[in-house]
C-alpha positions as CSV (number, residue, x, y, z in Angstrom):
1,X,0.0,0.0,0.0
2,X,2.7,2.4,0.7
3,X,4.6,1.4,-2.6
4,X,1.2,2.3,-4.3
5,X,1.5,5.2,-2.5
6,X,4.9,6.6,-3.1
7,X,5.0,5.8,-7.3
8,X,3.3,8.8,-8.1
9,X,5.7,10.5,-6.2
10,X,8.4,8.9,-7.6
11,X,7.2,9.3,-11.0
12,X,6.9,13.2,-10.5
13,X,10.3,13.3,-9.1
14,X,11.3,11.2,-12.1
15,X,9.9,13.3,-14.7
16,X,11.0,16.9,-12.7
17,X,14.6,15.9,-12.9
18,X,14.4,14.8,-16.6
19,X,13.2,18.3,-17.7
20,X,15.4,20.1,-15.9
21,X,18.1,18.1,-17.2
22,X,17.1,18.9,-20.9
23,X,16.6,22.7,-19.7
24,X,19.8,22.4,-18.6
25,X,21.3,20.6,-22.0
26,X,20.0,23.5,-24.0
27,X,22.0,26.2,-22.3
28,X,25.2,24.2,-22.9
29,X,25.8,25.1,-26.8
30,X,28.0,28.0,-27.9
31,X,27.2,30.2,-30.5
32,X,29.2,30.8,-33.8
33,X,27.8,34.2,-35.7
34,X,29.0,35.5,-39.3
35,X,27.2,38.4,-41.2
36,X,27.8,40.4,-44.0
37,X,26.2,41.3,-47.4
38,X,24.7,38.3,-49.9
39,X,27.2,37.9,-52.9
40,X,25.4,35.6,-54.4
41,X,27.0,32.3,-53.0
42,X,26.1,30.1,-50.7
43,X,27.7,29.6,-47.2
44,X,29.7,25.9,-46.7
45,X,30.1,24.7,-43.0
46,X,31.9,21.6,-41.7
47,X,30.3,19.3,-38.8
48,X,32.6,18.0,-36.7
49,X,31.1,14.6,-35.1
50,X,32.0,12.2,-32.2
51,X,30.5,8.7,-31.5
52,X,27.5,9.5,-33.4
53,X,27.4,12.5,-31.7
54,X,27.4,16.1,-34.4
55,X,29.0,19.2,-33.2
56,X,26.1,21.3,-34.7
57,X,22.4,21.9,-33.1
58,X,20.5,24.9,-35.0
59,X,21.1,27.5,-37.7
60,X,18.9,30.6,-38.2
61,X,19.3,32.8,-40.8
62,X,18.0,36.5,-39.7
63,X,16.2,35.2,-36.6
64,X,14.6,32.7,-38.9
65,X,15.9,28.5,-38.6
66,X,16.8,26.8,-41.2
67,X,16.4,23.6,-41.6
68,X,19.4,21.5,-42.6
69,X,20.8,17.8,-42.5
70,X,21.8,17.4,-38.9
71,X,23.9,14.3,-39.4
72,X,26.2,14.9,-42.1
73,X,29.7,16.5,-41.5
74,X,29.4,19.0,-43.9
75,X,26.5,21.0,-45.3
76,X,25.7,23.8,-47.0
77,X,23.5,27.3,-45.9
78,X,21.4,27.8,-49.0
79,X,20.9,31.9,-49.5
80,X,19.6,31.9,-52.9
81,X,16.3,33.1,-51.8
82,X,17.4,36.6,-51.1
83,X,18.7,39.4,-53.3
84,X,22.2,40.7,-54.0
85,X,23.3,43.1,-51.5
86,X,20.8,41.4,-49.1
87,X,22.8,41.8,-45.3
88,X,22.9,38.2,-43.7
89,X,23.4,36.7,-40.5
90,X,23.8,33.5,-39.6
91,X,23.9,32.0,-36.0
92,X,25.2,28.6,-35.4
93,X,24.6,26.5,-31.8
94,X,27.0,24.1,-31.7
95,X,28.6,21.9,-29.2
96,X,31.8,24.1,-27.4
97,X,33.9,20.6,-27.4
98,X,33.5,21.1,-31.2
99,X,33.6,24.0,-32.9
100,X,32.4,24.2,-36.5
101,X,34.0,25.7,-39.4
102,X,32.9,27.9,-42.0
103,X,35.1,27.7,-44.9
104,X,34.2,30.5,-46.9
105,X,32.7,33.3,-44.3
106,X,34.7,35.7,-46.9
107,X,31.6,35.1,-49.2
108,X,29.3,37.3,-47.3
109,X,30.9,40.8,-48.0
110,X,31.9,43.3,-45.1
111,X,29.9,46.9,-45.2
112,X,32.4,50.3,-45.0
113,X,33.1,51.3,-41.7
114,X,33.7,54.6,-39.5
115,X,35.1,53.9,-36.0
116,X,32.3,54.4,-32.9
117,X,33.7,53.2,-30.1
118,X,31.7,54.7,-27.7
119,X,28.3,52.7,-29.4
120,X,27.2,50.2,-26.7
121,X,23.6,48.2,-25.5
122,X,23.8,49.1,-21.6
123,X,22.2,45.5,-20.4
124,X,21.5,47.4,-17.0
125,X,19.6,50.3,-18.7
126,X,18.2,48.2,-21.8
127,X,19.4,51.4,-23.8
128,X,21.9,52.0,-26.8
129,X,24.0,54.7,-26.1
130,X,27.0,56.8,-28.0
131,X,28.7,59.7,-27.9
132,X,28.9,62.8,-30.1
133,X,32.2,62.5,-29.8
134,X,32.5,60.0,-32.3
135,X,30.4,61.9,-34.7
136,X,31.7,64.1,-37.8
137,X,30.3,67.4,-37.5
138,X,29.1,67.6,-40.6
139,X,27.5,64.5,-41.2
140,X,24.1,63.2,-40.5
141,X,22.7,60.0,-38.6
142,X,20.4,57.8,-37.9
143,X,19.9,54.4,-35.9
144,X,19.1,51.2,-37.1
145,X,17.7,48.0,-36.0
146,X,17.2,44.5,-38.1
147,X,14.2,43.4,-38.3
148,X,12.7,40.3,-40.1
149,X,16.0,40.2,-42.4
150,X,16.0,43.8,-43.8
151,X,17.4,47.3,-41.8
152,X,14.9,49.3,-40.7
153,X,15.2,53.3,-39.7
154,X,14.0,53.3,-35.3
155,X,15.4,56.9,-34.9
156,X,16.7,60.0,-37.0
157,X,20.0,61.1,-34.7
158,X,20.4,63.9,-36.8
159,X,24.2,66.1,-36.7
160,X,26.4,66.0,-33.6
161,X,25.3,69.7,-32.9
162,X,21.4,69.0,-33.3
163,X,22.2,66.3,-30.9
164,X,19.4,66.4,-27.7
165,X,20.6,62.8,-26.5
166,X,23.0,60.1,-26.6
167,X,20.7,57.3,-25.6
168,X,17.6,55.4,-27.0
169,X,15.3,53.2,-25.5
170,X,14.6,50.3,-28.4
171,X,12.1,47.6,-28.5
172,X,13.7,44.8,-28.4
173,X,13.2,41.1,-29.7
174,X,13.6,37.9,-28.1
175,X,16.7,36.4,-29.0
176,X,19.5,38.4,-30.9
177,X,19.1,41.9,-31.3
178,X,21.3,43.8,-33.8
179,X,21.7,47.7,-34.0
180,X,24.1,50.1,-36.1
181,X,23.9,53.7,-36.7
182,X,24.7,54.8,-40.6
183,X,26.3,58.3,-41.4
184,X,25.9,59.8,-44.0
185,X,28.3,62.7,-45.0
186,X,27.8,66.0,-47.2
187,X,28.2,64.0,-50.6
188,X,25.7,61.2,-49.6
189,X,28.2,58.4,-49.2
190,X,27.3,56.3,-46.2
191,X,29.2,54.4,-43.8
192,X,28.1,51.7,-40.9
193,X,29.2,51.6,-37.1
194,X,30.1,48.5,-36.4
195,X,27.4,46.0,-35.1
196,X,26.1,46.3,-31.2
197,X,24.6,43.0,-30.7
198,X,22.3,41.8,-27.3
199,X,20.6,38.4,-26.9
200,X,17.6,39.8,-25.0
201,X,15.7,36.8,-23.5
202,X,12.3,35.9,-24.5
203,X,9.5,38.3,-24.2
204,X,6.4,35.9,-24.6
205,X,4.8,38.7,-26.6
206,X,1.5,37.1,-28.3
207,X,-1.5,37.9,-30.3
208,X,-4.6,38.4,-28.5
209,X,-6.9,36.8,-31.1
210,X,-6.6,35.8,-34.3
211,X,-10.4,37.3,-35.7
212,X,-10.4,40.7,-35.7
213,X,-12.2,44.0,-36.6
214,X,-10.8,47.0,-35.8
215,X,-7.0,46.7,-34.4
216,X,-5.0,43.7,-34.2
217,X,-3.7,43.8,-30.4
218,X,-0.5,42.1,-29.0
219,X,0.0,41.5,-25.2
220,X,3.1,43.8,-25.1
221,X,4.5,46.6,-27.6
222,X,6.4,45.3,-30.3
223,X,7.9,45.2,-34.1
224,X,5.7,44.1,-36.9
225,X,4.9,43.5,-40.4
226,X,2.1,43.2,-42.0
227,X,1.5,41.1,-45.5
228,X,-1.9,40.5,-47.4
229,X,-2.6,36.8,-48.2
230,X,-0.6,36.8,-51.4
231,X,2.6,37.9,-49.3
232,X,2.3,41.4,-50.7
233,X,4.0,43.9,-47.7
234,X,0.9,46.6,-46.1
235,X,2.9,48.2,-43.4
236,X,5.2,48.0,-40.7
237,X,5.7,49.6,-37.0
238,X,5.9,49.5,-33.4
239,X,3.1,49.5,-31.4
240,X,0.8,46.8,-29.6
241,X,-2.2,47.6,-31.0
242,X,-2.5,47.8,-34.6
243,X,-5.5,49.7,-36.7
244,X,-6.6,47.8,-39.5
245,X,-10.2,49.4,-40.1
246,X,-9.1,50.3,-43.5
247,X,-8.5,46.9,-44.6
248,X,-11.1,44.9,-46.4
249,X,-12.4,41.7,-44.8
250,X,-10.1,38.5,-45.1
251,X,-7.0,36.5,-44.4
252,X,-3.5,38.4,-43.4
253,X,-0.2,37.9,-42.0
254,X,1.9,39.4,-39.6
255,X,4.9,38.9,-37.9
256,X,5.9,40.1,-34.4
257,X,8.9,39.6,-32.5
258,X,10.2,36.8,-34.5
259,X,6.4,35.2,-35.2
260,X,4.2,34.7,-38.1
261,X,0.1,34.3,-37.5
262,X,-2.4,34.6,-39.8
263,X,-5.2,36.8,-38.6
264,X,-8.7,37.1,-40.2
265,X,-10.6,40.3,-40.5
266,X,-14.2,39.8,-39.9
């Protein structure tokens, strides 16, 4: 009777440890990162393997995973899907007792750069920060954030003596965050800062409802984009409640903070 009794228990206990031991297990990866801009060739990475066992876990191209032969000891990133010029980056888990190799990171090729050393995510305040310092005086700014694979404009900075601030609040996604600020000098050639870069961990930001009327409404502020049902890009913004009363009725997709739904408007 008090065997009956204690195998639930057991089982409990059983089934506790076993999922925080694969909690555990997924924390235990590094993380190998290349970017740059699409040259038109693909990216070649070897596996390294022991006992069975391959060095490699995930690849995500942008934020997005892709999907490749786990057990092999060499494959290849397929990037024919976007456009010349297209920026790319590519984040390998991997096992740290074997480190991947990309043979031909050189592929992907490296933007202009102006030195900003003072260009920093500050993980206690959650905000990017710089310094006018760094600036030319007569050149112009603005800071950038990528989101869903393509740079997107989050604040005009404006010249060094315009300058109100040297700090911004962003919204961030879960997962890897990356920010740069572009100048752009007298002439219109433009430069990149090099790439601040902060894992932020997960947000659990989620759609309210998928039928909808008037707004589509997210349980937190966030990125998104907003496609008709033939893939064909409406708008994009921050915010957690988005107005879509000038829409006609039907099917829709949006992505948020590394998501895609579909939503339907009634």
């Amino acid at each position: 009777m008090v065997m009956k009794k204690l195998m639930p228990t057991l089982l409990f206990l059983l089934l506790s440890f076993g999922a925080l031991a694969q909690e555990e297990d997924t924390g235990n990866y590094d993380e190998l990162t290349i970017s740059g801009l699409y040259s038109g060739k693909n990216i070649y990475v070897l596996n390294p393997s022991e006992g069975g066992t391959f060095s490699v876990q995930s690849v995500s191209i942008n934020g997005k995973e892709y999907a490749f032969n786990h057990e092999s000891n060499a494959f290849e990133i397929s990037l024919q899907e976007h456009q010349l010029n297209d920026f790319i980056f590519i984040q390998v888990q991997h096992s740290p007792q074997m480190p991947p190799l990309i043979i031909n990171g050189e592929s992907l090729v490296q933007e202009k750069e102006f030195p900003m050393p003072s260009f920093l995510f500050n993980k206690k305040s959650k905000m990017l920060e710089w310094k006018s310092s760094d600036m030319c005086g007569k050149c112009e700014y603005r800071l950038e954030q990528l989101l869903y694979g393509k740079w997107v404009k989050i604040k005009e900075i404006g010249s060094p003596e315009d300058l109100l601030a040297e700090n911004y609040l962003p919204v961030l996604l879960s997962g890897m965050n990356l920010f740069r600020i572009i100048q752009t000098d007298s002439y219109g050639a433009e430069l990149s800062s090099p790439i601040v870069r902060y894992k932020s961990p997960n947000r659990k930001v989620l759609l309210m409802t998928d039928k909808v009327k008037d707004f589509i409404e997210f349980t937190a502020v966030t990125h998104y984009e907003l496609y008709d049902a033939n893939g064909f890009f409406i708008k994009r913004g921050t915010a957690q409640k988005v107005n879509v009363t000038d829409l006609k009725k039907g099917t829709y997709w949006i992505n948020f903070d590394g998501k895609e739904a579909m939503v339907t408007k009634k």
